[in-house]
VEXDREN-2710 file (C-alpha; in Angstrom, 1 decimal):
% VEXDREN-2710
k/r/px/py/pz
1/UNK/-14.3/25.7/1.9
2/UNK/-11.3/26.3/3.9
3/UNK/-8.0/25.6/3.5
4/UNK/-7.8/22.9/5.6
5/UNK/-10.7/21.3/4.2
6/UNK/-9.5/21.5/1.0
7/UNK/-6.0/20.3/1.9
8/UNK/-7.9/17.0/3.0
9/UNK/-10.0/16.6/-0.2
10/UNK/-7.0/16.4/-2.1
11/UNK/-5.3/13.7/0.1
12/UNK/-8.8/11.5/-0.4
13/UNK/-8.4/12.2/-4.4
14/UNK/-4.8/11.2/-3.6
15/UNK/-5.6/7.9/-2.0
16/UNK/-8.4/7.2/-4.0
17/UNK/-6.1/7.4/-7.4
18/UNK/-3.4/5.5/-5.3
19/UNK/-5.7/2.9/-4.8
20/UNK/-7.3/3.1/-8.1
21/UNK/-3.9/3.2/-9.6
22/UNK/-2.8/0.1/-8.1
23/UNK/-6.0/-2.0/-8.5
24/UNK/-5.4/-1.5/-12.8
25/UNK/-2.7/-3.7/-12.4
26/UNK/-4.5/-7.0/-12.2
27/UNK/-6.7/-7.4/-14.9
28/UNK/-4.0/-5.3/-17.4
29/UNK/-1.0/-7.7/-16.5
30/UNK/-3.6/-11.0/-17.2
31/UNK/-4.1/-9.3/-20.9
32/UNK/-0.5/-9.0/-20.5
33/UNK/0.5/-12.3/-19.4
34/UNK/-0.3/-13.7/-22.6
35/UNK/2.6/-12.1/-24.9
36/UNK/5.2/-11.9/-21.8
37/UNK/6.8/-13.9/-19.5
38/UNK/5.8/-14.2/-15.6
39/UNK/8.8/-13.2/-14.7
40/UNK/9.4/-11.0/-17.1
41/UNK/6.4/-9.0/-16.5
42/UNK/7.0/-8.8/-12.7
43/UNK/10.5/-7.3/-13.9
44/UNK/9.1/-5.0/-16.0
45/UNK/6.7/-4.0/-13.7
46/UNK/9.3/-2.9/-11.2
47/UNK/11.9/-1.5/-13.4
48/UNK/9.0/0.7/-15.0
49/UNK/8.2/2.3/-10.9
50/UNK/11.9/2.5/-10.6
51/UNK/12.7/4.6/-13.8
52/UNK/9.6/6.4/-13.7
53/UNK/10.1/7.7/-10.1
54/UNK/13.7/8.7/-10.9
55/UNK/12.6/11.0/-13.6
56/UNK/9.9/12.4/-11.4
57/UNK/12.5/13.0/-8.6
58/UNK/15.1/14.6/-10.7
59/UNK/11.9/17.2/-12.2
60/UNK/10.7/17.6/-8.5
61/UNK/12.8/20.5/-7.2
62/UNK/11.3/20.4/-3.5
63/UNK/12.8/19.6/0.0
64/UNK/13.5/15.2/0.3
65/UNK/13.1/13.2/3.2
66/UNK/16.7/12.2/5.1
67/UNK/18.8/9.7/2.6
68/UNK/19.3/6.2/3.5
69/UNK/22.6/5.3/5.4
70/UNK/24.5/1.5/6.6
71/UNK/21.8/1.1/9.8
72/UNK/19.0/1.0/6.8
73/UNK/21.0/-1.6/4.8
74/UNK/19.4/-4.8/6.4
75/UNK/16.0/-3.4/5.8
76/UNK/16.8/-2.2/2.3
77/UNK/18.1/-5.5/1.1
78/UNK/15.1/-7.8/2.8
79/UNK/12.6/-5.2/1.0
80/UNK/13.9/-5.8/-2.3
81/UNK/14.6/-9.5/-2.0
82/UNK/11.1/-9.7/-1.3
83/UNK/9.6/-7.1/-3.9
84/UNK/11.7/-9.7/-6.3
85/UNK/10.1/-12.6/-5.0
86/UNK/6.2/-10.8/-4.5
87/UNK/5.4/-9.8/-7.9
88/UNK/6.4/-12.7/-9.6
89/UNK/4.5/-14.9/-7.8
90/UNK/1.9/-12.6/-8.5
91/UNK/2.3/-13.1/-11.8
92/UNK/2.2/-16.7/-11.7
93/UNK/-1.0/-17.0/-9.7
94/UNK/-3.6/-14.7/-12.5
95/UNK/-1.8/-16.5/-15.2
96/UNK/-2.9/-19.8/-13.6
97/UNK/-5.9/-18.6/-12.0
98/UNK/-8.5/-15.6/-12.4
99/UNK/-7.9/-11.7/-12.1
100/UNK/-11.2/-11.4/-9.7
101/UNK/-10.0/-13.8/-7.9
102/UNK/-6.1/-12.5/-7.9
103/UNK/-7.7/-8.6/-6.6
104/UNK/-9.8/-10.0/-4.1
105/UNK/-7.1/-12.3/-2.7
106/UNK/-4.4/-9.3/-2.5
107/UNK/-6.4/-8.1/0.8
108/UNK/-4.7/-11.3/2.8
109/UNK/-1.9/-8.8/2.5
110/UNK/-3.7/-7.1/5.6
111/UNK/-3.6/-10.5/7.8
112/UNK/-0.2/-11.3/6.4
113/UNK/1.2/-8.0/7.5
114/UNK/-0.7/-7.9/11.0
115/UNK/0.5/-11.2/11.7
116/UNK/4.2/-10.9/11.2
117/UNK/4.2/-7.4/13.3
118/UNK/1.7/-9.1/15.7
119/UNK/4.6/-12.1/16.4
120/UNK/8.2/-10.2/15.0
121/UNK/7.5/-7.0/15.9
122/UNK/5.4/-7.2/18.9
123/UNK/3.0/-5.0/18.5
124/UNK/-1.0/-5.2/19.6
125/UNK/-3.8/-6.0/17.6
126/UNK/-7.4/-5.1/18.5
127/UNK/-10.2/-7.2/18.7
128/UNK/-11.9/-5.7/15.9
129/UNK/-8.7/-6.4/13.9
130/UNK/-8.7/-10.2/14.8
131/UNK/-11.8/-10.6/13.4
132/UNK/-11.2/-8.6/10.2
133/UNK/-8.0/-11.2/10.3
134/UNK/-10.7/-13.9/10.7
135/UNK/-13.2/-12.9/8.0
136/UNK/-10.3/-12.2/5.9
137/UNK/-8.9/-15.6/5.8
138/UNK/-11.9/-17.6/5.6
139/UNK/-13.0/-15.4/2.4
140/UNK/-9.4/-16.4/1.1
141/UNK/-10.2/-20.1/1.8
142/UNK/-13.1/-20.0/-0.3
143/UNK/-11.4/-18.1/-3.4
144/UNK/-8.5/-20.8/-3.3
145/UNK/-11.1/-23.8/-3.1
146/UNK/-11.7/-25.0/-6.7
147/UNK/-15.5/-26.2/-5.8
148/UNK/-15.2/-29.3/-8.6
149/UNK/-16.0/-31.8/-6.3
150/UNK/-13.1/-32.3/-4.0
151/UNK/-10.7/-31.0/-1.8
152/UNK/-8.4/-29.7/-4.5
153/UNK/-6.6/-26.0/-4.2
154/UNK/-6.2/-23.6/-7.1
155/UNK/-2.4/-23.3/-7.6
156/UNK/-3.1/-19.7/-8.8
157/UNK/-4.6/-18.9/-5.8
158/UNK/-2.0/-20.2/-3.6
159/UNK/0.7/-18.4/-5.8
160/UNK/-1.5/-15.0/-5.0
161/UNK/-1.3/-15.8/-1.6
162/UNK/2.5/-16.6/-1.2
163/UNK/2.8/-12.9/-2.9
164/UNK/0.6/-11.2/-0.3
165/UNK/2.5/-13.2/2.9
166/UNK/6.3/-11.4/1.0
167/UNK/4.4/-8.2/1.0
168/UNK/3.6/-8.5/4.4
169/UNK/7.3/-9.4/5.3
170/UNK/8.2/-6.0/3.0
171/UNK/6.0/-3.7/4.3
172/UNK/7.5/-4.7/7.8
173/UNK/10.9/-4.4/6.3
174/UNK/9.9/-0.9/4.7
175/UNK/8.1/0.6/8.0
176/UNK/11.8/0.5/9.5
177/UNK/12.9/3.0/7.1
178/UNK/9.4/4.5/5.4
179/UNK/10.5/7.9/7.8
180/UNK/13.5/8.6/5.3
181/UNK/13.6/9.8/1.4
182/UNK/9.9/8.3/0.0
183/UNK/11.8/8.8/-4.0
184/UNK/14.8/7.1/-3.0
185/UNK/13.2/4.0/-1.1
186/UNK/10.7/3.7/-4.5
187/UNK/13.5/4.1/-6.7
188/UNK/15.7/1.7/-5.3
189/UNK/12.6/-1.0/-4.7
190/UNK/11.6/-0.8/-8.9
191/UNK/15.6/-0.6/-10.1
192/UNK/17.0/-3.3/-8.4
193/UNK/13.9/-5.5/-7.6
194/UNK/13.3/-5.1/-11.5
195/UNK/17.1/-6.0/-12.6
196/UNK/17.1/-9.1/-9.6
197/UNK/13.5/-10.4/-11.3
198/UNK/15.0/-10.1/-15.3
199/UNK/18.0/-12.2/-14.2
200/UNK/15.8/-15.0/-12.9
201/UNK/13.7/-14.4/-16.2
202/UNK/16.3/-14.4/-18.7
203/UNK/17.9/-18.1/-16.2
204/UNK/13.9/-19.0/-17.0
205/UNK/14.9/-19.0/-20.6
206/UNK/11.9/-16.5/-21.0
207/UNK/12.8/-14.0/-23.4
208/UNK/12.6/-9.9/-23.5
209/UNK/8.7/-9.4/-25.2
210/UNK/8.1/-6.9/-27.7
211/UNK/8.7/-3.3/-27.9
212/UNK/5.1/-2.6/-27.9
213/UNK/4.7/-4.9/-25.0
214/UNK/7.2/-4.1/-22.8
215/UNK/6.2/-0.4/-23.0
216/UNK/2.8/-0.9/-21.8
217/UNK/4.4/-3.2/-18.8
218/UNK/6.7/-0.1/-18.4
219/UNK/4.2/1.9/-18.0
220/UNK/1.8/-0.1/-16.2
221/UNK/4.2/-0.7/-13.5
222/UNK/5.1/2.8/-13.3
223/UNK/1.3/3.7/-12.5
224/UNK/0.4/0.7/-10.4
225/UNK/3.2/0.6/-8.7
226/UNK/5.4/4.4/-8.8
227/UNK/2.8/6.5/-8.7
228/UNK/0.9/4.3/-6.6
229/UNK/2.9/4.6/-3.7
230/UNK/4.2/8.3/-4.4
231/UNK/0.1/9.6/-4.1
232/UNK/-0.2/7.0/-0.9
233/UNK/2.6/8.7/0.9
234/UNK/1.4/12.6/-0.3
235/UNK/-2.5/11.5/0.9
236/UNK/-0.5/10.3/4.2
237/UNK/1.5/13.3/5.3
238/UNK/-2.0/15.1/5.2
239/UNK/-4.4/12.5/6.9
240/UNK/-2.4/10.5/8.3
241/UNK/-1.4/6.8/7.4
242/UNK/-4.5/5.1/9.5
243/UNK/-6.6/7.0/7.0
244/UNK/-4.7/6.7/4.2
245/UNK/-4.9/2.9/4.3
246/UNK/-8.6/3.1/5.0
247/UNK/-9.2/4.7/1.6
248/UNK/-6.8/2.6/-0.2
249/UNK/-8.4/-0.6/1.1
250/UNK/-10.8/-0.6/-2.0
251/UNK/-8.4/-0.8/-4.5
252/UNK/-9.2/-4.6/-4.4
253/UNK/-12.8/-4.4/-4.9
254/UNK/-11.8/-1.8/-7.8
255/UNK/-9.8/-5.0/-9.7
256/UNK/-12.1/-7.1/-9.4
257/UNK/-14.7/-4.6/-10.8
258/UNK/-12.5/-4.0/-14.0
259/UNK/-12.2/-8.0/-14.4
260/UNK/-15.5/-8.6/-14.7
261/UNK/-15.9/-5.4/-17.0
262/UNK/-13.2/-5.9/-19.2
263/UNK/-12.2/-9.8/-19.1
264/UNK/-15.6/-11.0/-18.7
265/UNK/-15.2/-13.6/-16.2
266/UNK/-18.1/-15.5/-14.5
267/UNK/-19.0/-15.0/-11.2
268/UNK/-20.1/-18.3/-9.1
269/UNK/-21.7/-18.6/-6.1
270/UNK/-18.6/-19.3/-4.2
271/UNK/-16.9/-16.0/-5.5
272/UNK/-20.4/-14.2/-4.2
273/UNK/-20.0/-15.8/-0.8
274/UNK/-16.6/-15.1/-0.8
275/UNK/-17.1/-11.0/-2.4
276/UNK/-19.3/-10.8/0.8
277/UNK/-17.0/-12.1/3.7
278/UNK/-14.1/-10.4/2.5
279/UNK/-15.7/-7.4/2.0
280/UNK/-17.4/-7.4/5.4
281/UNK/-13.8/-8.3/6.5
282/UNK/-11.8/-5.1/4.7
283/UNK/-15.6/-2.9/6.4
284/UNK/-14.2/-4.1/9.8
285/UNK/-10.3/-3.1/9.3
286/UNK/-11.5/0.4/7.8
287/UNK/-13.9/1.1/11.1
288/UNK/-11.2/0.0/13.2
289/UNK/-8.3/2.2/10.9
290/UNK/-10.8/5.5/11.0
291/UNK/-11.9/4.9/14.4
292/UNK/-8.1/4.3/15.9
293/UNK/-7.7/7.7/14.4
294/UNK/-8.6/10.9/16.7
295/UNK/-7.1/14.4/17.3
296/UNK/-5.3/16.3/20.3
297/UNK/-5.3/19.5/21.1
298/UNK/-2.3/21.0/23.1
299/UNK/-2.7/24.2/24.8
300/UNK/0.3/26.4/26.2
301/UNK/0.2/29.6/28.5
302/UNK/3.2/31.1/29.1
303/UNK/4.3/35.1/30.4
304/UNK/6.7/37.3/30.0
305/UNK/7.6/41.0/30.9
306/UNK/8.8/43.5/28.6
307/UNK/8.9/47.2/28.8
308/UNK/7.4/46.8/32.1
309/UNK/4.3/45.5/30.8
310/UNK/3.5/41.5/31.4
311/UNK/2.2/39.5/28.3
312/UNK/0.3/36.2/28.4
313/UNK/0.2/34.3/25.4
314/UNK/-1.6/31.0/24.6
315/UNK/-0.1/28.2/21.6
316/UNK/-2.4/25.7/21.1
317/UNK/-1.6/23.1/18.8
318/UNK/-3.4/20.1/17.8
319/UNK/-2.5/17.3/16.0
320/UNK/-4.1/14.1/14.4
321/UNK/-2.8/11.0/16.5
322/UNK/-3.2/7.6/14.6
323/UNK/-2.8/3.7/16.1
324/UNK/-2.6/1.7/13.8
325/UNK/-2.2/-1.9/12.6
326/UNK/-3.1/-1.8/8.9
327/UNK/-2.4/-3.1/5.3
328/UNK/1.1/-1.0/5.3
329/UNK/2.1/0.8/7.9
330/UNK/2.3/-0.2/11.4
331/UNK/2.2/1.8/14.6
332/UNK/2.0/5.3/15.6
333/UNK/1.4/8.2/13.3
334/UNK/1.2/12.1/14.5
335/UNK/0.1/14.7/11.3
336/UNK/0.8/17.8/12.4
337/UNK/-3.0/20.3/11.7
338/UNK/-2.8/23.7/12.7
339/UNK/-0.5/25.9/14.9
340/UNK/-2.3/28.9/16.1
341/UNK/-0.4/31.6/18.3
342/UNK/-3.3/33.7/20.3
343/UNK/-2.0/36.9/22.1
344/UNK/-5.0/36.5/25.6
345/UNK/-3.9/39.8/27.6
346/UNK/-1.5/42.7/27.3
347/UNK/-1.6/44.4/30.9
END
């Protein structure tokens, strides 16, 4: 296996456990929810990522991305207003409804964040991508639809929703500045999203949980969400982001897995119907993701003359080019692949 080939094994591991990473958070933070807080959990959550990332930045001795400066500000504070405002709703919704339901429902993120880039940002959308939108929402329809005989909502399903339409205002917010240091931007998200969540806690009158309890939130937020999005970004830089989110898309499919596994909860025949749409709907986003992602090559002659001889060399370079309007990142992505210099003639 070559190098290459190896290089992008790794990056599928890495957005694999990204994905995989994330979807534990679900069902762990409904077992959760019963000895802390909403609020208090989505805190923890956060400030776990944000300490967690620090210490691995300080122990990583490699080169960072450019810091953030005062043209980032506006972006920085709407991403953390809205990582303070996304989690604990979260948090509300699988303590009122269930966690199947919660993982399923966090892929609305994709039409939440397509929609605000397709009408704030300007930026196109593909057919196939409309109808992933359309499949998307109809499944999410169905999973909020209590089915006991009228036309009643389930509260906890709204509540998962409201999350996934903040995170699709934050990942718009974070795309303006997602070029700079990844440590810093993760670190700053868990620190001060965690601190502005514990105030509205503690205001909430809901108190600090146990020690034991508030170290598994700690950590749990440090692997669903730090470590999360530090192997996302690493799995990026080598296959791009279009790819990246393609893998990752089945983190929501992986919670809902582990629900029914570990929590036990029934499945109905709505939830089927709904399983099905939605995952036809996250099929179509992942076809359109790999498909939107295709290589250039570049090739370069140039000659020169020295010591009365003429050379003629050849670069070629080629590069994986990715359009894309997916579950984080939005537009145009180049990942550099190989850089070959080929002497042709020496004459």
């Amino acid at each position: 296996m070559s190098y290459m080939e190896m290089s992008k094994s790794k990056a599928i591991i890495y957005a694999l456990l990204a994905a995989a990473f994330y979807a534990v958070n679900v069902p762990v933070s409904k077992l959760l929810l019963s000895q802390v807080g909403p609020t208090m959990m989505a805190a923890l959550l956060y400030l776990g990522a944000g300490i967690g990332m620090a210490g691995l930045s300080l122990a990583d001795k490699g080169e960072k991305g450019d810091r953030l400066d005062r043209n980032d500000l506006p972006y920085v504070i709407g991403m953390i207003v809205l990582d303070i405002a996304a989690p604990i709703f979260l948090m509300l919704g699988i303590s009122c409804g269930t966690s199947a339901n919660a993982s399923l429902l966090g892929n609305f993120e994709i039409v939440a964040t397509t929609v605000i880039a397709l009408f704030i940002f300007k930026e196109k959308v593909s057919r196939r991508l409309w109808c992933a939108i359309i499949l998307i929402t109809l499944s999410s329809i169905l999973l909020s639809f209590e089915g006991k005989g009228s036309f009643s909502f389930s509260y906890g399903s709204l509540f998962v929703i409201a999350a996934t339409i903040c995170w699709g205002f934050e990942n718009n917010c974070t795309r303006s500045i997602s070029s700079k240091d990844t440590y810093q931007i993760v670190v700053l998200k868990g620190i001060f999203s965690g601190l502005g969540a514990l105030i509205i806690a503690f205001v909430r009158h809901e108190s600090l949980p146990g020690l034991r309890y508030a170290a598994i939130a700690l950590v749990l937020g440090f692997a669903s969400y730090g470590l999360s999005i530090f192997l996302y970004v690493r799995a990026q830089n080598i296959i791009g982001a279009a790819k990246t989110s393609a893998y990752y898309a089945v983190a929501p499919f992986i919670g809902a897995f582990l629900s029914f596994m570990f929590l036990h909860e029934k499945l109905t025949w709505i939830y089927l119907i709904a399983l099905a749409i939605m995952a036809a709907g996250a099929s179509v986003t992942v076809t359109d993701t790999l498909i939107r992602s295709h290589e250039h090559e570049h090739q370069h002659t140039y000659t020169h003359f020295h010591d009365g001889h003429m050379h003629t060399h050849t670069i070629v370079h080629s590069h994986v080019h990715d359009h894309y309007a997916s579950e984080t990142k939005h537009g145009h992505h180049h990942s550099s692949k190989e850089f070959e210099k080929v002497h042709i003639s020496h004459r």
